[in-house]
C-alpha positions as CSV (number, residue, x, y, z in Angstrom):
1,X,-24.0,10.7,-11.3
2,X,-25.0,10.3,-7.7
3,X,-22.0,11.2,-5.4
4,X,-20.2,8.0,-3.6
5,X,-17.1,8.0,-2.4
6,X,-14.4,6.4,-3.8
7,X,-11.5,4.5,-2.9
8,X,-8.0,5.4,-4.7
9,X,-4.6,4.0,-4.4
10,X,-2.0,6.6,-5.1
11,X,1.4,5.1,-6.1
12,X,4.5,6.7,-6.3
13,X,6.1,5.5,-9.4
14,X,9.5,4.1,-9.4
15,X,9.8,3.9,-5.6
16,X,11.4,0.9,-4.4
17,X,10.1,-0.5,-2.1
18,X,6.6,1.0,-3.1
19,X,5.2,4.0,-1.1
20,X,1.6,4.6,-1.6
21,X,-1.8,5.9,-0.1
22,X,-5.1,4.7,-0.2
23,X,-7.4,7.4,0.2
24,X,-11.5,7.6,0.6
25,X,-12.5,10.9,-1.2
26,X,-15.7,12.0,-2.3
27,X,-16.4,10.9,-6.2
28,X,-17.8,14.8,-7.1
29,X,-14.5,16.8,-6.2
30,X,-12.4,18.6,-8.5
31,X,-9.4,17.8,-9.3
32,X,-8.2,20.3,-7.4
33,X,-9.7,19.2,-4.1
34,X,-8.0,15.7,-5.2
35,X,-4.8,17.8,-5.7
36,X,-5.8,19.2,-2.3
37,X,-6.0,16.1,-0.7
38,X,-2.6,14.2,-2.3
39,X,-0.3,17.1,-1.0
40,X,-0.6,16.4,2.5
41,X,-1.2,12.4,2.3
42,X,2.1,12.1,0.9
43,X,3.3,14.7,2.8
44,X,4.0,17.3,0.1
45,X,4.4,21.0,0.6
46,X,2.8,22.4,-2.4
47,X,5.6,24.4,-3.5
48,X,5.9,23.2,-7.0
49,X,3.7,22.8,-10.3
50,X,1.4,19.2,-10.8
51,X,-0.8,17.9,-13.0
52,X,-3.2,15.2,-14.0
53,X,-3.2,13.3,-17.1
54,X,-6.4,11.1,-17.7
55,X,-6.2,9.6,-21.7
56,X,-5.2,12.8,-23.5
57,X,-6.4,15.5,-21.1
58,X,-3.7,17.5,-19.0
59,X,-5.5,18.9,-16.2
60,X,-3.6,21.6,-13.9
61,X,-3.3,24.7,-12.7
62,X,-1.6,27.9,-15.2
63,X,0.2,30.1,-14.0
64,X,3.4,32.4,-15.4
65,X,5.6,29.1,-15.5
66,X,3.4,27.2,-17.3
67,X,5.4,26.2,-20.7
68,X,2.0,24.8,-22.1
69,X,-1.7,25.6,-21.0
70,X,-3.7,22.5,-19.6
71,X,-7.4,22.5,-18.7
72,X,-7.9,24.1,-15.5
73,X,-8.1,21.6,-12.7
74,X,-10.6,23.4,-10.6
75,X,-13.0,22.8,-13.7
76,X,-13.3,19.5,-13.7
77,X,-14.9,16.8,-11.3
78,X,-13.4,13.2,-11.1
79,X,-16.7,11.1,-11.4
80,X,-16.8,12.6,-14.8
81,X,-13.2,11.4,-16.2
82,X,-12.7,8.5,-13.9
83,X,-14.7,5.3,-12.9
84,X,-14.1,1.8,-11.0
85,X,-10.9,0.2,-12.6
86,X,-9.2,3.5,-14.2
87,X,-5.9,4.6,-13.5
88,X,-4.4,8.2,-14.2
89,X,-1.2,10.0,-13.6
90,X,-0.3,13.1,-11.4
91,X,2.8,14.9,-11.8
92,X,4.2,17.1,-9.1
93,X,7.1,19.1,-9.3
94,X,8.3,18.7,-12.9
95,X,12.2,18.9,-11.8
96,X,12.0,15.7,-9.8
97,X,9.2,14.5,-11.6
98,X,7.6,12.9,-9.0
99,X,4.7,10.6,-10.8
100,X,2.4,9.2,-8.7
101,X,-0.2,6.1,-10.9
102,X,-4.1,6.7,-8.9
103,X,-6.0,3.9,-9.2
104,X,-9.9,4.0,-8.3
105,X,-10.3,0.6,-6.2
106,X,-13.7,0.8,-5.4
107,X,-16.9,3.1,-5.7
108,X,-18.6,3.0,-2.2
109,X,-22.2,4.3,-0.8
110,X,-22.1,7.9,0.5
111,X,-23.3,7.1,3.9
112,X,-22.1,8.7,7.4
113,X,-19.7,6.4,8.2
114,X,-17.3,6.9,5.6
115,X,-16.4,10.4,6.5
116,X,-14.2,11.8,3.9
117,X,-11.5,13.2,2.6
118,X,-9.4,10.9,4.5
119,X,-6.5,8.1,4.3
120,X,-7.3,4.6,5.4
121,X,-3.6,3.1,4.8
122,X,-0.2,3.7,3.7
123,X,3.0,2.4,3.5
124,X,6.8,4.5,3.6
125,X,7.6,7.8,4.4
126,X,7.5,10.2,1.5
127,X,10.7,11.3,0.3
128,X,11.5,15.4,1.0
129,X,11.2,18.1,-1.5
130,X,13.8,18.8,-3.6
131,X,15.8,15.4,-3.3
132,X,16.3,15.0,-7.0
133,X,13.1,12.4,-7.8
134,X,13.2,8.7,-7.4
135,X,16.4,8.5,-8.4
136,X,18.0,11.0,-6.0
137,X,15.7,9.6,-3.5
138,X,17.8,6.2,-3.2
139,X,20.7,8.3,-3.6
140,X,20.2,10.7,-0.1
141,X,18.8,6.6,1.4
142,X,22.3,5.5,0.9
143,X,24.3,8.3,2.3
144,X,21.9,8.5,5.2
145,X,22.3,5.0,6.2
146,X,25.5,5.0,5.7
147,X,27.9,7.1,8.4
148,X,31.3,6.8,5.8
149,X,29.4,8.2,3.0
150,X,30.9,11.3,1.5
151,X,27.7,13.2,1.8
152,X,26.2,11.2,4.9
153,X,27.0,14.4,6.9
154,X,25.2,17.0,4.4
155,X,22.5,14.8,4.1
156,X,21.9,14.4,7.4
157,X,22.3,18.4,8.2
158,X,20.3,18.9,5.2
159,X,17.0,16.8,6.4
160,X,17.3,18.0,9.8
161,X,18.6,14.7,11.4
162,X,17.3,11.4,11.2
163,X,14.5,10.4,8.6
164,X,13.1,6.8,8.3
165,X,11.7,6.0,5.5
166,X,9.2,3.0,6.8
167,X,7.6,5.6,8.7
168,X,4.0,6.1,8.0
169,X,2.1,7.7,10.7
170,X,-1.9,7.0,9.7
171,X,-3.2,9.7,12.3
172,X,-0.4,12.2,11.4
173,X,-1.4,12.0,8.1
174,X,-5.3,12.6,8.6
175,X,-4.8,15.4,11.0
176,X,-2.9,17.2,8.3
177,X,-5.7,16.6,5.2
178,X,-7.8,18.2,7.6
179,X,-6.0,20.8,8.6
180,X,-5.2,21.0,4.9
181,X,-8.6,20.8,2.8
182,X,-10.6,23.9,4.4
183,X,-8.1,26.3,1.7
184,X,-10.4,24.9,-1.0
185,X,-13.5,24.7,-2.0
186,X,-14.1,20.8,-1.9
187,X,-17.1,19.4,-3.6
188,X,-18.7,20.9,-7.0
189,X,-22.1,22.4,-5.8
């Protein structure tokens, strides 16, 4: 297939209200470039295991704490398992079990003026490591909102201060894809 970019909205499941990215990405990379490029978008540190599941295929990275082997994401491009209208699931960190639903929006022409990878919108601040997933998430919101909360004061110590969770900073995120992506070989040649 002829490369063209395309445009993916990345969900984080069970988040309420919805945080989510919308990212233009070259259609040829692996799916570890797309792994690559979701880390920093959402603001991810990279510090646990992920994976992709498109219909039956598990595609990841082994390693020593693998419990079952998946295809090996640096194999595989995304115009080859994924087209305009498809959704697929990536997992990251499989003790909070963060699943985020990546829809391809749109297939766009390769041309100079879509420079990419790069996000074009986004909405809420991603939740930090280790929180406990989506439902650990709502409960460090509530004791950080709340002063009289038993564990407002370890929350608070524990995240460093304050964290707002409508924050999205477009350019904040951008600067860190790119200072990000160069680790990894981005396009299939």
């Amino acid at each position: 297939m002829n490369k063209c970019i395309y445009k993916l909205k990345i969900t984080l499941m069970g988040s309420k209200p919805p945080i989510w990215r919308r990212v233009l990405v070259s259609s040829n990379i692996t799916f570890e470039a797309l792994h690559d490029i979701i880390q920093p978008a959402f603001g991810w540190s990279d510090c646990h295991l992920h994976e992709f599941e498109i219909d039956n295929l598990r595609i990841g990275t082994n390693d020593e704490d693998s419990i079952e082997p998946v295809e090996e994401e640096s194999e595989f491009v995304l115009d080859e398992y994924a087209q305009r209208g498809d959704t697929f699931l990536y997992t990251y960190d499989f003790g909070d079990n963060w699943e985020h639903r990546i829809l391809v929006e749109d297939m766009l022409p390769a041309d100079s003026t879509n420079s990419v990878p790069r996000c074009i919108a986004g909405r809420r601040a991603c939740p930090p490591e280790n929180v406990g997933g989506v439902w650990g998430y709502q409960e460090f919101l509530s004791s950080i909102s709340d002063p009289s909360h038993e564990e407002h004061a370890n929350y608070t110590e524990w995240i460093g201060g304050n964290f707002d969770p409508e924050e999205f900073d477009l350019n904040a995120v951008n600067t860190l894809i790119a200072n990000w992506i160069p680790s990894r070989q981005l396009y299939n040649h």
